[in-house]
C-alpha positions as CSV (number, residue, x, y, z in Angstrom):
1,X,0.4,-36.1,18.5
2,X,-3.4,-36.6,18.2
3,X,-6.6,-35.1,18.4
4,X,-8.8,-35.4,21.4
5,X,-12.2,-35.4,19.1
6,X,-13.9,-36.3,22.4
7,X,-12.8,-33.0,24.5
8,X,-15.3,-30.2,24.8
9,X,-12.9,-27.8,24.4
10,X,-12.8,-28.7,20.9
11,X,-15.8,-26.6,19.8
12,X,-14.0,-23.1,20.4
13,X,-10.9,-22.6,21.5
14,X,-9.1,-24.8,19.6
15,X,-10.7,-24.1,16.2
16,X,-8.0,-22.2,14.5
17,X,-5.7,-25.0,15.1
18,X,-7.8,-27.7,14.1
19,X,-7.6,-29.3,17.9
20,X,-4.7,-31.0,17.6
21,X,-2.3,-30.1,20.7
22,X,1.1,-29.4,18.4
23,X,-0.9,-27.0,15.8
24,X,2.2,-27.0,13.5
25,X,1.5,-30.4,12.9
26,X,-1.6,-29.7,11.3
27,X,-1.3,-30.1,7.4
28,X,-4.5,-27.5,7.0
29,X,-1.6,-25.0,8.6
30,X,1.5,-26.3,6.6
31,X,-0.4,-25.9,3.6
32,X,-1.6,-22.0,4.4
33,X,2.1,-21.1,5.5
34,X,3.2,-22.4,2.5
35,X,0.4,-20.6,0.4
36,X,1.8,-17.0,2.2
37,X,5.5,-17.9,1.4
38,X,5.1,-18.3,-2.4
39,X,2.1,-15.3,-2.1
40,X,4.9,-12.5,-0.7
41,X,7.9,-14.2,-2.7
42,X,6.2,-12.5,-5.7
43,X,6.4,-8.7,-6.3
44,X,3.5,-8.6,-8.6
45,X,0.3,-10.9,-9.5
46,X,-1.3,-10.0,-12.6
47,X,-4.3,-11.2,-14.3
48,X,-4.9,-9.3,-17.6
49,X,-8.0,-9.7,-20.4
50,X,-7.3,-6.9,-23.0
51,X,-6.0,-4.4,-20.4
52,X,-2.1,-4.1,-19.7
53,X,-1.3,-2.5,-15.7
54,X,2.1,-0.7,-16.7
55,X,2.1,0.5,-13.5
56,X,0.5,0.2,-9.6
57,X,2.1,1.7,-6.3
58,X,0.5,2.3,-2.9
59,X,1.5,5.2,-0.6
60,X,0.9,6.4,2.8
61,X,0.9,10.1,2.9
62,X,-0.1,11.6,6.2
63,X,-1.9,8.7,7.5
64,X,-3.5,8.4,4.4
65,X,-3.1,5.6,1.6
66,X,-3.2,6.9,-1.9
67,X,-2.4,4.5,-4.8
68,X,-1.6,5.3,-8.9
69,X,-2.3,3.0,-11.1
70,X,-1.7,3.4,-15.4
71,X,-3.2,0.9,-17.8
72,X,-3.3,0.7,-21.3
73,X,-6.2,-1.1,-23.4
74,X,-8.1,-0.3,-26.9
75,X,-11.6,-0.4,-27.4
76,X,-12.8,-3.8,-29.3
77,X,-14.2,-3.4,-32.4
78,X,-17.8,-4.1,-30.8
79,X,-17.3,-1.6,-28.6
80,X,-16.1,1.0,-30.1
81,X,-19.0,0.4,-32.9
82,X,-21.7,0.2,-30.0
83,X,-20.0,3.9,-28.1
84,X,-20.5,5.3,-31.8
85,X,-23.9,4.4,-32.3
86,X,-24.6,6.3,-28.5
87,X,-24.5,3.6,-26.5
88,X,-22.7,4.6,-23.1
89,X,-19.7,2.3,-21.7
90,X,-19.5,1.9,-18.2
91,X,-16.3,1.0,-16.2
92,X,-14.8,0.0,-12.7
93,X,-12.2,0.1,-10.6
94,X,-11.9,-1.5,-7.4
95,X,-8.9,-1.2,-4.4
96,X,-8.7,-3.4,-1.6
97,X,-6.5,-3.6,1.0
98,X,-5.6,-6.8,2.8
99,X,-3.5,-7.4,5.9
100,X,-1.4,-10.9,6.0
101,X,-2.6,-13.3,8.8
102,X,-0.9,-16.4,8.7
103,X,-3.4,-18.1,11.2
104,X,-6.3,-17.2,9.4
105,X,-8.1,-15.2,5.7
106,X,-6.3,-12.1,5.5
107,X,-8.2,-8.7,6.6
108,X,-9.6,-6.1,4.5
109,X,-8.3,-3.1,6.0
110,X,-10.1,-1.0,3.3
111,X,-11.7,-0.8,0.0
112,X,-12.8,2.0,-2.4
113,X,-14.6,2.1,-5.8
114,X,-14.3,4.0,-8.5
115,X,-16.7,3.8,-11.9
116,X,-16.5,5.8,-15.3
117,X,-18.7,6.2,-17.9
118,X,-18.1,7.1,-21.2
119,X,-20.1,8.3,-24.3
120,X,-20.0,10.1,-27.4
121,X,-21.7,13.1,-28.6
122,X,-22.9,12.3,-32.3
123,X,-24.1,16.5,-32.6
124,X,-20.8,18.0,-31.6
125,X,-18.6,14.7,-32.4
126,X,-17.2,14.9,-28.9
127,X,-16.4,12.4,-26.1
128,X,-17.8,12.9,-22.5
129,X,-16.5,11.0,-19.2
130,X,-18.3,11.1,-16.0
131,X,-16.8,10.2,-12.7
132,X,-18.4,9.0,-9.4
133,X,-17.4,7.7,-6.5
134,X,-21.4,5.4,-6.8
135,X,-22.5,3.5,-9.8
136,X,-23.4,5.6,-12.6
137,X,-26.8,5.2,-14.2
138,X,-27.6,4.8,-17.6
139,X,-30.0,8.1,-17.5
140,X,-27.9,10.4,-15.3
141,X,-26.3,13.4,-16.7
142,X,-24.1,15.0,-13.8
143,X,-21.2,16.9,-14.2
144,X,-18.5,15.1,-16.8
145,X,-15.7,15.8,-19.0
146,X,-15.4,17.1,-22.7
147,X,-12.9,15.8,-25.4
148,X,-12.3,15.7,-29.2
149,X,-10.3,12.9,-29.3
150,X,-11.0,9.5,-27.8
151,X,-7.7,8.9,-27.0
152,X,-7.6,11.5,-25.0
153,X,-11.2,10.4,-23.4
154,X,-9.9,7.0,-22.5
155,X,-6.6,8.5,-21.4
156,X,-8.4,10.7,-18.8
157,X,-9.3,7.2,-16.4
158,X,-6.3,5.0,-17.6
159,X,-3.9,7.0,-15.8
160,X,-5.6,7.0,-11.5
161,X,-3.3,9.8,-9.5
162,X,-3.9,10.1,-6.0
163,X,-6.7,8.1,-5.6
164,X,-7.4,8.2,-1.2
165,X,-8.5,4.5,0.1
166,X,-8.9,6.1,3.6
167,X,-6.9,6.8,6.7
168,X,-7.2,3.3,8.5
169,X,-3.6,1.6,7.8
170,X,-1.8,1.5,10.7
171,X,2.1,2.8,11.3
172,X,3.4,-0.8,11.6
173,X,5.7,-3.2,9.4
174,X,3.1,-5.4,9.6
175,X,2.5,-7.1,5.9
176,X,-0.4,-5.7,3.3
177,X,-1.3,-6.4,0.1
178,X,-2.9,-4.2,-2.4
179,X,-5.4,-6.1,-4.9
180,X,-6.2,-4.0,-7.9
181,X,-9.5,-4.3,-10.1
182,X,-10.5,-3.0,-13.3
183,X,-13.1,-4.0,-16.0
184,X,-15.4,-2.6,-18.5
185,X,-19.0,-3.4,-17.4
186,X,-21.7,-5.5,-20.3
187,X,-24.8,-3.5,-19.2
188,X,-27.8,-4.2,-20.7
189,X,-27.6,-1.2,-23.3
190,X,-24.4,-2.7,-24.8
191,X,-25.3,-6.5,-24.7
192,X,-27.3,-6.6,-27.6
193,X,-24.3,-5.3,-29.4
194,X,-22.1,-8.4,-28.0
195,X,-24.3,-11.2,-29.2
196,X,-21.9,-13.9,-30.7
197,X,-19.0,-12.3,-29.2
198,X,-16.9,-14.6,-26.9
199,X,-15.0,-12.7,-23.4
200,X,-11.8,-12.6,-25.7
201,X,-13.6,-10.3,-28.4
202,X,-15.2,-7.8,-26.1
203,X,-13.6,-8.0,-22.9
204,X,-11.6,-5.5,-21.1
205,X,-10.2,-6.7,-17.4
206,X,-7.1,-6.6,-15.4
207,X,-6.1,-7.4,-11.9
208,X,-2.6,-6.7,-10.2
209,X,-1.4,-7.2,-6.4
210,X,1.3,-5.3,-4.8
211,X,3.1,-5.7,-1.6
212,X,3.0,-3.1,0.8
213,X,4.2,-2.1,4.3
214,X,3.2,1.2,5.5
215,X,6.4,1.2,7.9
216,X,8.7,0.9,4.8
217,X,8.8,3.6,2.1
218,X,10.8,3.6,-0.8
């Protein structure tokens, strides 16, 4: 089996499958069925830089896909010095939902942010967090938080209940996979505080990927 290079038909329909008439054949194909046999083999992929996911589950309630996430991370010493000198810490989260094509990339079905930002109150020695569903400026005051303990502060957006992606997953037993993102952000306010730090020092970053089929619930 070979590929007519010559045929016009080439240029379009044929794309996906490389223009060769047994598409099978084609080792671009092998290789990406392969890829999606060892990808949904595994329950879990994680990718951690100071931040531990103890836990990650998607759910469809009422048409509606909430997940809950817990992680559990400390402060580097850097950090923590640069929070308590009244520099604000800024941090992400990000949820996207891909649907398995074996022909092609997979889909994003849907994606949602979620940022933090944390500081500490030197006159009443207490810890504020601030919650947005838009990136948090520097300057803005909004509506946040109070605690005594910074435990507790940190506590408050290490445990994600309920968090709604949207309404856009579809009834099906069709195959999805839920990629999970979470980092502390090196804004320009705590940089200066990071100078001769390497990633390992200062960093705080995890990613995790569940399996999910909205037809199938536990």
């Amino acid at each position: 089996y070979q590929c007519d290079w010559s045929s016009d038909v080439c240029s379009s329909d044929f794309f996906f499958t490389l223009c060769c008439k047994k598409p099978f054949d084609s080792v671009w194909v092998r290789l990406r069925l392969s890829g999606l046999a060892c990808a949904w083999m595994l329950p879990a992929l994680v990718w951690a830089q100071g931040v531990r996911i103890d836990h990650l589950k998607p759910e469809r309630l009422d048409a509606t896909l909430q997940i809950s996430a817990q992680m559990s991370f400390e402060l580097p010493a850097q950090v923590d010095e640069a929070l308590h000198r009244g520099v604000p810490l800024l941090f992400s989260a990000e949820a996207t939902l891909y649907q398995d094509r074996w022909y092609w990339w997979d889909k994003v079905v849907l994606r949602s942010l979620r940022y933090w930002r944390l500081t500490y109150q030197p006159l009443t020695r207490r810890y504020r967090v601030q919650v947005s569903n838009q990136p948090i400026e520097n300057a803005g005051l909004g509506v946040g938080q109070h605690y005594d303990e910074l435990s507790d502060a940190l506590s408050s957006f290490q445990r994600i209940s309920a968090w709604s992606m949207g309404s856009d997953v579809p009834d099906t037993d069709a195959k999805y996979r839920l990629d999970f993102r979470f980092k502390l952000e090196a804004n320009p306010l705590l940089r200066p505080w990071l100078s001769g730090a390497t990633d390992g020092e200062w960093g705080l970053a995890a990613q995790r990927s569940e399996l999910f089929k909205p037809g199938v619930q536990p």
